[in-house]
C-alpha positions in Angstrom: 22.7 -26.8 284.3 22.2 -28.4 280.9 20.9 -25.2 279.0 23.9 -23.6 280.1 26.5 -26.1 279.3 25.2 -26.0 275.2 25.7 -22.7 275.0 29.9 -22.7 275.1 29.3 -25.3 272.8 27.7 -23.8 270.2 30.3 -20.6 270.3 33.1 -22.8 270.0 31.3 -24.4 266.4 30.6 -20.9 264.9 34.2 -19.9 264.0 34.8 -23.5 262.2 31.4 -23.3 260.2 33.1 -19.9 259.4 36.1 -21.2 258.2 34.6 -23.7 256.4 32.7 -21.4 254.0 35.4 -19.4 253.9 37.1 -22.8 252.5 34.3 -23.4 250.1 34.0 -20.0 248.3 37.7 -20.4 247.8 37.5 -23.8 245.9 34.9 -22.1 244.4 37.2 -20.0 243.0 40.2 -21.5 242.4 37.7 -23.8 239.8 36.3 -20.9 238.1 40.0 -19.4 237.6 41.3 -23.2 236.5 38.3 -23.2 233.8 38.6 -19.4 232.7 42.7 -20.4 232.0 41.6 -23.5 230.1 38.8 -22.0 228.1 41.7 -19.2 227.3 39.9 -16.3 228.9 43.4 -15.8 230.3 42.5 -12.5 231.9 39.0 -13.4 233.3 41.8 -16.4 235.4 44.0 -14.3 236.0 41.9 -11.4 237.9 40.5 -14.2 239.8 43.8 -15.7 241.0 45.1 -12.1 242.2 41.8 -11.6 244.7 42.8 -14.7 245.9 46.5 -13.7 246.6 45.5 -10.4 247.7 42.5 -12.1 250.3 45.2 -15.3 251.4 48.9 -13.4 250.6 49.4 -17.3 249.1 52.3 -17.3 246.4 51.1 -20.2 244.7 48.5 -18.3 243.0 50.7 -16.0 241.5 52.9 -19.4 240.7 49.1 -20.3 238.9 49.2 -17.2 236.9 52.4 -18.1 235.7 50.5 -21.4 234.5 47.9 -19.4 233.2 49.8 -17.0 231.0 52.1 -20.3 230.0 48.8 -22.4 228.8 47.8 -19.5 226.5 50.9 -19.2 224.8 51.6 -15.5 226.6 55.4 -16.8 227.3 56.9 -13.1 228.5 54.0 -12.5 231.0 54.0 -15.9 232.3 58.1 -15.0 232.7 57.0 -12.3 234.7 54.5 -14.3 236.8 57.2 -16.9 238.3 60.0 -14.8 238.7 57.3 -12.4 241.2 56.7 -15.6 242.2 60.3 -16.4 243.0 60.4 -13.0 244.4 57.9 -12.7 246.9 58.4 -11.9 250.5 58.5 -14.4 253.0 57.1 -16.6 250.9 59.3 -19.6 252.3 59.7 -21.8 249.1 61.4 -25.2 249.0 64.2 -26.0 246.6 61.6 -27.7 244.9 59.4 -25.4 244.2 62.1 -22.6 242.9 63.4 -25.6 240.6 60.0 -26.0 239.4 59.1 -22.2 239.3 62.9 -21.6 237.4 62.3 -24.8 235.0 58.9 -23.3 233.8 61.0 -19.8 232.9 63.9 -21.7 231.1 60.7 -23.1 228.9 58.8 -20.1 228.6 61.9 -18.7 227.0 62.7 -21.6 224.9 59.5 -21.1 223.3 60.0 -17.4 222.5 61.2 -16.0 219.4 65.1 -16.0 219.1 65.4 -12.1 219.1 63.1 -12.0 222.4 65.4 -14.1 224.5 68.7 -12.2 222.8 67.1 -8.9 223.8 64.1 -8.9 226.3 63.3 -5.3 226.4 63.1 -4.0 223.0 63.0 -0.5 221.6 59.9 1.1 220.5 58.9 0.7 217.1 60.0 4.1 215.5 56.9 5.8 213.4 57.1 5.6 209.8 57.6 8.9 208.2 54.5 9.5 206.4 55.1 9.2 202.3 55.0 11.9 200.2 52.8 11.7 197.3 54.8 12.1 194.0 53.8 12.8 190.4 54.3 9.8 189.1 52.5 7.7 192.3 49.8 10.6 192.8 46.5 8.4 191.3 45.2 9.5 188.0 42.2 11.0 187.6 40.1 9.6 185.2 39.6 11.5 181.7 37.1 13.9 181.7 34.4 13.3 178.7 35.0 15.4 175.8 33.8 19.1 176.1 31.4 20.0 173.5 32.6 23.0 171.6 30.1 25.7 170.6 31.6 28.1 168.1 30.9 31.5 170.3 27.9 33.6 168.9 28.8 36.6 166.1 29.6 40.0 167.9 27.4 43.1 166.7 30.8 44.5 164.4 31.1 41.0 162.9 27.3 41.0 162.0 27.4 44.3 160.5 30.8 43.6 158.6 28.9 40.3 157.4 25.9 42.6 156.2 28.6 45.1 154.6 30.0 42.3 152.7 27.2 40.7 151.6 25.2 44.2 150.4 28.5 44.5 148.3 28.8 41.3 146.6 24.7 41.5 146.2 25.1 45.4 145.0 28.1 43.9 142.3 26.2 40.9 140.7 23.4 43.1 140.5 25.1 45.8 138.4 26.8 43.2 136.5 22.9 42.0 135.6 22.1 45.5 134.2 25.2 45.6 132.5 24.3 42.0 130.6 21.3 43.3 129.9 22.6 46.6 128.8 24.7 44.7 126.1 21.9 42.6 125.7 19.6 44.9 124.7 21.9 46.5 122.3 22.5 43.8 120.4 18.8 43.1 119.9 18.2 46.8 119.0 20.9 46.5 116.4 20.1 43.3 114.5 16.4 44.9 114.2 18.4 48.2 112.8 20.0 45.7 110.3 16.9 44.3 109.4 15.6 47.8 108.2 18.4 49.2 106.7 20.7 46.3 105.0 18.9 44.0 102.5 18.8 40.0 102.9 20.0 40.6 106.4 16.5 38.9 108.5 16.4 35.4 108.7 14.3 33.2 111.0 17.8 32.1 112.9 18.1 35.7 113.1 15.0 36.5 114.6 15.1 33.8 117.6 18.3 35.0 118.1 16.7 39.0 118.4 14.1 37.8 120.9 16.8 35.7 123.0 18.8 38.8 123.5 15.7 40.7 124.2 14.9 38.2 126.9 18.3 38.2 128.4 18.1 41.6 128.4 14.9 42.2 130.3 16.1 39.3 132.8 19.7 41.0 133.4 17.7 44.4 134.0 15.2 42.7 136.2 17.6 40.9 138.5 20.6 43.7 138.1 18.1 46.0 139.6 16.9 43.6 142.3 20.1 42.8 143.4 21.6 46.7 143.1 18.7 47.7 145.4 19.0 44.4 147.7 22.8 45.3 147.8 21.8 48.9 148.9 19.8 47.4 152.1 22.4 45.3 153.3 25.1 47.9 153.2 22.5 50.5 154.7 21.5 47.8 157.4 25.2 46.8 158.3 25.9 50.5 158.5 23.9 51.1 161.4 22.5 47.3 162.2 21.5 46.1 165.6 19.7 43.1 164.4 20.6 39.8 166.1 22.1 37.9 163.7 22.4 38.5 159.9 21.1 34.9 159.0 17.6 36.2 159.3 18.6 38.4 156.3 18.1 36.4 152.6 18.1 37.1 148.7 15.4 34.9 147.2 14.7 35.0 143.5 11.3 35.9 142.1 10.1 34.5 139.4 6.4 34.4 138.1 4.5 35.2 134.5 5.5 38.3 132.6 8.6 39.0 135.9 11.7 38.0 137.0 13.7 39.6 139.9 15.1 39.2 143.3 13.2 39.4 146.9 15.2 40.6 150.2 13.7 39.1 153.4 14.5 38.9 156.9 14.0 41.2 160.2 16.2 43.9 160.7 
């Protein structure tokens, strides 16, 4: 008889040690979700305090949002919080607790910005029309460095003009040599003729003078010729040139014992 009498007994204790963990994981928490709010990890509380509402169907957790939201300075959600509060079914409130719940939304909106409690719900933001670059704020680009100007290499006609020109200058100065020493020569040739056929007329002035115009004379032949035939090349190699540039084309003078004269060199 006493083995079955315990066993009512301990039936009747398993629905209380139930309800008493049921009690204790619900302080739990509550605690957790009353630190989260005071540490300010508002949303960590406030998930916390809806699974207990949604497990219990207690308003005063959504009331404890309200608290939550208000603590962290988040004014229009913790609005929003008590007035779902106030508005809960068959939740049973005391005038008390609606003054309470209606004093914390009077502060809440105290605390708001002036246009927030003039106009609760306000209009989108409306987008900024994107900005059109003009001239004068388009950024400037930075100056380029200087180009380096090359003068543009000498066409095959300009060459060849070049050699043209240059053979006649050459071919010009070189007949004006053989003319100097044309007239040179003369005169030498006729103060010896004066010598032999007028009396008194030799002198030793008049001799150096005779061999200065003989000199001049065999000079202006020697570099008259040089240049008339130089001149020739140059207007024979512009006629019908293909050389690369004409600077590779140069008169040099030649001068050495017992001749005088002009040297054309370059590579045609």
């Amino acid at each position: 008889m006493a083995a079955v009498a315990v066993v009512p007994l301990l039936l009747a204790s398993a629905p209380a040690v139930a309800s008493s963990r049921e009690a204790k994981d619900r302080a739990a928490s509550e605690r957790a979700a009353r630190k989260a709010c005071l540490k300010g990890d508002y949303g960590k509380g406030v998930d916390i305090l809806t699974d207990l509402f949604v497990d219990t169907k207690e308003p005063t957790y959504i009331f404890n949002q309200g608290r939550c939201f208000e603590q962290n300075r988040r004014y229009e959600d913790a609005i929003g919080r008590f007035e779902e509060y106030l508005r809960v079914p068959n939740a049973r409130l005391s005038p008390e607790d609606r003054a309470l719940a209606e004093k914390h939304i009077a502060d809440c909106k105290e605390k708001l910005p002036r246009e927030r409690v003039d106009s609760p719900t306000q209009p989108p933001p409306q987008p900024t029309p994107p900005l059109v670059p003009t001239t004068a704020s388009a950024p400037q680009s930075e100056p380029s460095p200087a180009a380096v100007v090359t003068e543009p290499a000498p066409r095959p006609a300009q060459r060849r003009w070049g050699l043209l020109t240059a053979g006649i200058v050459t071919a010009t100065v070189g007949v004006g040599g053989v003319v100097t020493g044309l007239v040179s020569n003369l005169k030498a040739n006729s103060m010896v003729n004066d010598w032999e056929t007028k009396a008194g007329s030799y002198s030793t002035n008049n001799e150096n003078d005779q061999k200065t115009y003989k000199t001049l004379a065999w000079v202006g032949y020697g570099v008259g010729a040089a240049c008339v035939a130089a001149g020739a090349v140059l207007i024979g190699v512009g006629a019908r040139s293909r050389a690369r540039s004409s600077d590779a084309i140069a008169l040099v003078p030649a001068v050495g014992p017992g001749q005088m004269g002009a040297v054309l060199t370059g590579a045609f």
